[in-house]
LOSE-568978 format. One record per residue (C-alpha): residue in one letter; x negated, y negated, z. Coordinates in steps of 0.05 Angstrom, whole numbers, padded with zeros to 5 digits, always signed. Layout:
REM residues N
aXYZ...
This chain:
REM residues 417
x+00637+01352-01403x+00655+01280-01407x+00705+01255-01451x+00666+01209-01502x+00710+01161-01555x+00712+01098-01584x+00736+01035-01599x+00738+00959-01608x+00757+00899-01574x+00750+00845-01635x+00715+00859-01702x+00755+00936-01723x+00795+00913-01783x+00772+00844-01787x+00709+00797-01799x+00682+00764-01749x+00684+00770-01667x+00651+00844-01662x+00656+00868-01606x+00660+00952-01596x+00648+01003-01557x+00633+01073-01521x+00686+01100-01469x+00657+01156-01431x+00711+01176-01387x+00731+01113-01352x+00672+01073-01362x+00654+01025-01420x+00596+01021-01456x+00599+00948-01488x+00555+00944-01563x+00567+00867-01582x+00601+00806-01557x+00614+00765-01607x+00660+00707-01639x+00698+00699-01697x+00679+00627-01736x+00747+00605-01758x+00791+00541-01741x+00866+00555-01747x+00923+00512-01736x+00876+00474-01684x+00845+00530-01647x+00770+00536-01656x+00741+00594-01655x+00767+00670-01635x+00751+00709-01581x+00747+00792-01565x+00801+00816-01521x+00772+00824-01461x+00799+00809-01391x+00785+00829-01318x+00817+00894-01307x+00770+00918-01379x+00709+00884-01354x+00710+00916-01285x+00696+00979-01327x+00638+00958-01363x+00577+00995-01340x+00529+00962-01391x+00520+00919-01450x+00484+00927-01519x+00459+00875-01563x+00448+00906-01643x+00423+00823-01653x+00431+00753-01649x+00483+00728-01704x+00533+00695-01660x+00587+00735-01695x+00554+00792-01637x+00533+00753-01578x+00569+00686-01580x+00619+00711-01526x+00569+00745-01487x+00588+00688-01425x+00653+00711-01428x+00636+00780-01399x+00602+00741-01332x+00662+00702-01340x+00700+00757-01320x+00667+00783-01268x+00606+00824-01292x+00547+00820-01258x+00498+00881-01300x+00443+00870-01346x+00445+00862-01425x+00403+00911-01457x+00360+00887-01534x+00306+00886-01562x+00252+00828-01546x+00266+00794-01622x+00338+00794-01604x+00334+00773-01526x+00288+00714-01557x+00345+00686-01606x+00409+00708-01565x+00419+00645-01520x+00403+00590-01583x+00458+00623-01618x+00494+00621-01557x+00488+00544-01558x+00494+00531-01625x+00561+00564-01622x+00579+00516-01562x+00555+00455-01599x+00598+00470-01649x+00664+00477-01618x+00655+00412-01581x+00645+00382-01643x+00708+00404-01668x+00742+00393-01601x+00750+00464-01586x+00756+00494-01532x+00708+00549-01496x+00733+00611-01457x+00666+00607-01418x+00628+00554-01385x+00546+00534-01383x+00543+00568-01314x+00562+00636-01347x+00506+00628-01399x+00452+00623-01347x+00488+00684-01312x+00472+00727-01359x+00412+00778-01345x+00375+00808-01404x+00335+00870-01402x+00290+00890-01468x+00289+00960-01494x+00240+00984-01541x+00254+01028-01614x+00251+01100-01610x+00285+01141-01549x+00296+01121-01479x+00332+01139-01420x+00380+01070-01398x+00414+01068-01333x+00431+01147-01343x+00447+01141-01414x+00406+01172-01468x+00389+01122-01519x+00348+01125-01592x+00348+01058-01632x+00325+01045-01707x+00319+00991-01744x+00379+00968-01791x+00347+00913-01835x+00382+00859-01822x+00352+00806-01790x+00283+00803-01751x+00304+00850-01678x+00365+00883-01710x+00367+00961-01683x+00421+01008-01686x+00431+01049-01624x+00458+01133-01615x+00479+01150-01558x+00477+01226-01528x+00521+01244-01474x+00510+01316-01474x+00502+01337-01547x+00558+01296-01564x+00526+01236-01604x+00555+01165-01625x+00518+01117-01672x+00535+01031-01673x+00502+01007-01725x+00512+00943-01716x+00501+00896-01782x+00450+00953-01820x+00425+00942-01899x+00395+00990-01945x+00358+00943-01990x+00337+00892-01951x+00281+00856-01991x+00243+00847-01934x+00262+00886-01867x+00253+00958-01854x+00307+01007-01848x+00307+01070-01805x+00366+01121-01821x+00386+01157-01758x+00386+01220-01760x+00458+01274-01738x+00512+01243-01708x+00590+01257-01687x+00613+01199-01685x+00600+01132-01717x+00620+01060-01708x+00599+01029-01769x+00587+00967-01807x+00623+00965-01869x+00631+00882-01889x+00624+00903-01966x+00685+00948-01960x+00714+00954-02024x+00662+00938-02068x+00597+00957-02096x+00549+00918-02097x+00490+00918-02157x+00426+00882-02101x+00389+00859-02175x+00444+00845-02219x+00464+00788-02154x+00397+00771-02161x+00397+00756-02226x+00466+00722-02223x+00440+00677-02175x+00378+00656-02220x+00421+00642-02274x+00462+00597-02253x+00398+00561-02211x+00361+00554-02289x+00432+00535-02322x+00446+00479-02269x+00375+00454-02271x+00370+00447-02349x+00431+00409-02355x+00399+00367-02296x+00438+00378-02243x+00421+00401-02164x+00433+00455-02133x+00452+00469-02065x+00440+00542-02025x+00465+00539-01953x+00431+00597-01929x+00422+00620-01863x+00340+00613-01840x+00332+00685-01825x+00336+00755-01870x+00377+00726-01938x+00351+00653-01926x+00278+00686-01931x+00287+00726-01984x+00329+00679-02030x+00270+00637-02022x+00218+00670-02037x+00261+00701-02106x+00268+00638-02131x+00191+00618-02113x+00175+00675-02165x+00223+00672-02218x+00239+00598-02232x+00196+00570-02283x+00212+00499-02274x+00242+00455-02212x+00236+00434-02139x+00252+00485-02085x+00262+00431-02023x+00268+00478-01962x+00285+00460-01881x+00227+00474-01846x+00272+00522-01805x+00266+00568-01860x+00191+00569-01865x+00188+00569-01791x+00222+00635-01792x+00189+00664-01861x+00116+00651-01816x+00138+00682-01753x+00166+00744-01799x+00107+00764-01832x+00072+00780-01765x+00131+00823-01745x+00089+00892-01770x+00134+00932-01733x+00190+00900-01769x+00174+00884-01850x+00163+00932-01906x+00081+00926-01922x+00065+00872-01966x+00110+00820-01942x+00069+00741-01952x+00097+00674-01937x+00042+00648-01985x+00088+00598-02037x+00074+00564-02095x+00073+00484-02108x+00143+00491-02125x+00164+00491-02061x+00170+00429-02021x+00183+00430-01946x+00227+00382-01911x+00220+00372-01838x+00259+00318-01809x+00308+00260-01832x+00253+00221-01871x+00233+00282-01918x+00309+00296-01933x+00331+00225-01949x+00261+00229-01997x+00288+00300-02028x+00350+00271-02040x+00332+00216-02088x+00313+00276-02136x+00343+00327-02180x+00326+00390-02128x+00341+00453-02108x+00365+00454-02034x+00358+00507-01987x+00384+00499-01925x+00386+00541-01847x+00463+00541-01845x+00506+00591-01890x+00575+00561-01875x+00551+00486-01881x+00570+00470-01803x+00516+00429-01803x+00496+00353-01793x+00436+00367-01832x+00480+00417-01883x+00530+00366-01889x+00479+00316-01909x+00464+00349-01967x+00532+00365-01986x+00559+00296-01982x+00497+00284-02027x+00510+00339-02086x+00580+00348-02083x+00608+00290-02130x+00580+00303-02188x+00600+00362-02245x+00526+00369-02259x+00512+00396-02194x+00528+00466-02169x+00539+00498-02090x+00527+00572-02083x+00555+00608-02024x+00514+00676-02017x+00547+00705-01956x+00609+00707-01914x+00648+00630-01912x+00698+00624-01855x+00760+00595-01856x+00755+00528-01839x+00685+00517-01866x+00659+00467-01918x+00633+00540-01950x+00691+00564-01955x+00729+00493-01980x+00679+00481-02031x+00708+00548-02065x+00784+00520-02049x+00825+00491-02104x+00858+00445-02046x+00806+00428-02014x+00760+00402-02073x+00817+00351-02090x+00830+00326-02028x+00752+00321-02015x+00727+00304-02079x+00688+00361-02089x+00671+00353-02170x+00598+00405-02158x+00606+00471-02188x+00618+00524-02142x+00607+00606-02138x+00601+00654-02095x+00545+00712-02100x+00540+00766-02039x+00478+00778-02024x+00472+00858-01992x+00458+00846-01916x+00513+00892-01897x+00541+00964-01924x+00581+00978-01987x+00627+01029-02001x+00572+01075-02029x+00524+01054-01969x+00582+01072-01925x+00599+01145-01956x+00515+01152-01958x+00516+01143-01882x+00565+01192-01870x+00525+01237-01906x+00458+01231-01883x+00487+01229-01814x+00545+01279-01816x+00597+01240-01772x+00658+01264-01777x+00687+01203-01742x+00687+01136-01768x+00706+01061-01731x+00695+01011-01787x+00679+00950-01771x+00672+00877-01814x+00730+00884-01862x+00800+00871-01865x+00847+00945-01868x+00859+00928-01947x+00793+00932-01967x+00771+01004-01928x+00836+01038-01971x+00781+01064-02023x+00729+01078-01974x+00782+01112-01929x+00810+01154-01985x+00744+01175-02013x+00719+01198-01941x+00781+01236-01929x+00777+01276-01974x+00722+01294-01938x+00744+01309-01889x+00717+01247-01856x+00767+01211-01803x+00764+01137-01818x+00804+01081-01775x+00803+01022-01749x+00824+01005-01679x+00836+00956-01629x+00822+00969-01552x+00865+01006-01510x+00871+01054-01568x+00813+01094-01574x+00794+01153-01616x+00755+01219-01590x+00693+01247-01620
């Protein structure tokens, strides 16, 4: 029998740049290829550890989906030398190379510089794979769907009995997605951003409202960079129902991908419309936003982390007066405008006077989603992924106890299942 364990090449015991996988006895099974959005003493951007010698073992690569904190070092791989096909669903193959870009766009902009090169984008071969179980290039393969974003699966793996589930980014309560829950597993490499904490899905909810109604009666804007996809959606359409009074002025990019949602059958819970009230006003190109921002508004926008032209527009707009108020709703980089907005330093020297709070919104797993997987799965093993080591102490202790093996690991250290 083969000897099956796992690890991590960027993302184990940290945010950002996931990249994991499956060794089954000296060949890697790659889940994820992604970058880490932080600028640090000049350097833009973080990559996985990956370098010839590991690539040459790579047998094939797994997309869970698109975010770019998965795929945006995808090139890198072909940089290296590989020359096999990346396996994903169709939704994710569709989105993969615009995040790609975007993430390329980016660094130039901050005068980064990139491990990887246009010619290994257009090297890179995708192959789509369909839920349910398959059989890929000898591997036995089921995926489900996490709930994260429009495309998102997890994947388990069998090599002979012995079974390992990624679940790449995977949500309980997504307001709009459907989750699957696989079903008995050994081993698990699992999301667990929310390490540490519990998260209440309604009482954020109704946070968030809150401090939208306070904001607006005492007349001042609000900004919500949001991402267009899963949270952007469903923040959206919340705020469509429950505010009484105000304008919701939206980026078309977030209708765009609220319209092209609601066909997904396959994907959202039953029910799902993108019908929305007068409220809402969209804004699709320079003109519209220069209009929206002559008026007290709320302001959703397609970019959580405000990395933006267009997010930076309406920053620069909102940010000097006290009235106003800029709510981050997910993860905010270091060296982000999200994050600086929520900086002591950084207000001063930027003359940030807007309000600002942060609500998490649930799009990954908690500690009690977490110790629910490990249930309803019965892995004994445990990679988390997403979090820093000082936030899975309480998950860590609770699953020990357990007897539940929790680490986190970097690549050449691996752990058996």
């Amino acid at each position: 029998m083969s000897k099956v364990c796992m690890s991590s090449f960027g993302g184990s015991g940290e945010n950002g740049r996931n990249c994991h996988c499956i060794t089954v006895d000296d060949q890697i099974i790659l889940l994820d290829c992604g970058v880490k959005r932080e600028i640090i003493d000049g350097t833009v951007g973080f990559y996985p550890n990956l370098n010839e010698e590991v690539v040459k073992k790579i047998s094939c690569v797994f997309l869970s989906h698109c975010h770019e904190d998965h795929v945006a070092s995808l090139p890198l791989v072909y940089h290296y030398g590989y020359t096999g096909k990346v396996y994903a669903t169709k939704e994710t193959i569709a989105e993969t190379v615009g995040f790609i870009k975007k993430w390329m766009t980016f660094v130039e902009k901050k005068n980064g510089v990139l491990p990887y090169t246009q010619e290994d984008v257009d090297k890179i071969q995708f192959e789509e794979i369909s839920l349910g179980h398959q059989v890929v290039e000898g591997y036995d393969v089921t995926l489900g769907r996490t709930g994260h974003v429009l495309g998102a699966s997890w994947y388990v793996f069998n090599f002979d009995g012995k079974k390992v589930l990624y679940t790449g980014d995977m949500v309980l309560q997504s307001a709009s997605l459907q989750t699957d829950i696989p079903e008995h597993v050994d081993g698990a490499i699992l999301n667990g951003a929310y390490a540490g904490q519990s998260l209440n899905q309604q009482e954020q909810y109704n946070r968030l409202l809150q401090n939208v109604k306070d904001t607006w009666s005492n007349g001042g804007s609000v900004l919500l960079p949001i991402p267009p996809k899963g949270r952007g959606i469903d923040i959206t359409v919340f705020l469509d129902e429950h505010l009484e009074e105000g304008t919701i002025y939206v980026e078309e990019a977030v209708i765009t991908s609220m319209n092209a949602l609601v066909k997904q059958t396959a994907w959202v819970k039953e029910g799902l419309s993108n019908q929305l009230s007068d409220k809402v006003v969209v804004v699709k190109n320079a003109e519209d936003r220069k209009e929206a921002l002559q008026h007290q508004g709320i302001f959703i926008t397609g970019d959580g982390m405000i990395t933006t032209d267009v997010s930076a527009e309406y920053y620069e707009a909102v940010k000097g007066s006290s009235k106003n108020m800029i709510l981050i709703t997910g993860h905010a980089a270091t060296g982000t405008i999200a994050a600086g907005v929520l900086n002591d330093t950084f207000r001063a020297e930027n003359g940030v006077e807007a309000k600002a709070d942060k609500i998490i919104f649930k799009v990954h797993l908690d500690d009690e989603d977490i110790e629910y997987m490990a249930e309803v799965t019965g892995a004994k093993t445990l990679v988390l992924f997403h979090a820093n080591p000082e936030h899975n102490v309480r998950i860590t202790e609770r699953l020990e106890k357990k007897n539940i093996v929790v680490t986190t690991l970097q690549y050449p250290n691996t752990i058996a299942i």
